[in-house]
MIPAFI-60065 format. One line per 5 residues: number of its first residue (from 1); their letters; for each residue x, z, y of C-alpha. Coordinates in nm, 2 decimals, m for minus. Example, Ala and Ser with C-alpha at 12.3 -4.5 7.8 and 13.67 -1.06 7.14 Angstrom:
BEGIN
1 = AS = 1.23 0.78 m0.45  1.37 0.71 m0.11 .
This chain:
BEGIN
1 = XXXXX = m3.97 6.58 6.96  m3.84 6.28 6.70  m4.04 6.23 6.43  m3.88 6.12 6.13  m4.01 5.81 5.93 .
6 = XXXXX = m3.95 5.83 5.55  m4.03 5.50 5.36  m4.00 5.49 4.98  m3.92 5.13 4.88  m4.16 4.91 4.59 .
11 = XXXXX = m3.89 4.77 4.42  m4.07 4.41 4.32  m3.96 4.06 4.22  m4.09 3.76 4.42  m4.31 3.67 4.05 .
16 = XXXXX = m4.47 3.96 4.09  m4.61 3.91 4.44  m4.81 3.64 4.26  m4.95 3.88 3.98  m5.04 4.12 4.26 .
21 = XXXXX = m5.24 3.91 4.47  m5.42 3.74 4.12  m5.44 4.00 3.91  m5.79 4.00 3.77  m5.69 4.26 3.48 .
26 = XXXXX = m5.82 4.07 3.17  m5.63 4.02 2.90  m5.44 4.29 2.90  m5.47 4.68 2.76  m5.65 4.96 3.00 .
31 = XXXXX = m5.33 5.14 3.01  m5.15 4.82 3.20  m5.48 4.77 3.37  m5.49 5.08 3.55  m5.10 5.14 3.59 .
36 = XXXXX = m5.14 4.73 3.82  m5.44 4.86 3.98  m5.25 5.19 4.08  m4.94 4.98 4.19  m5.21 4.71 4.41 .
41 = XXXXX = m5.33 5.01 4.58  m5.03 5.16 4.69  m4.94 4.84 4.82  m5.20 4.70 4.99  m5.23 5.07 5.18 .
46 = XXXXX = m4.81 5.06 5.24  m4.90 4.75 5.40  m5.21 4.83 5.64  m4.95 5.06 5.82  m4.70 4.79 5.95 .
C-alpha cells in the first residue's frame, strides 16, 4: 500500500528565519507574542520530521 505524504508549505521570507531563531518576545503585544510562539512551534516540529 502507498501512503500518501501531504506537506502544507510555511510560506516565510529569508528575514524572518532570523526573527525565528532570535525571537525573545519582548517588546511586542501578547497577541504577536503568542501568534510567533505558535508559528516557532510549528516549525521547529515541521522540521524534526525531515
Amino acid at each position: 500500500m502507498t501512503e500518501k505524504l501531504t506537506l502544507k508549505l510555511l510560506e516565510i521570507l529569508g528575514h524572518h528565519l532570523f526573527c525565528l531563531r532570535n525571537f525573545e518576545g519582548k517588546g511586542y503585544n501578547q497577541i504577536f507574542i503568542d501568534n510567533m510562539y505558535e508559528i516557532i512551534t510549528k516549525f521547529n516540529t515541521r522540521n524534526q520530521s525531515y
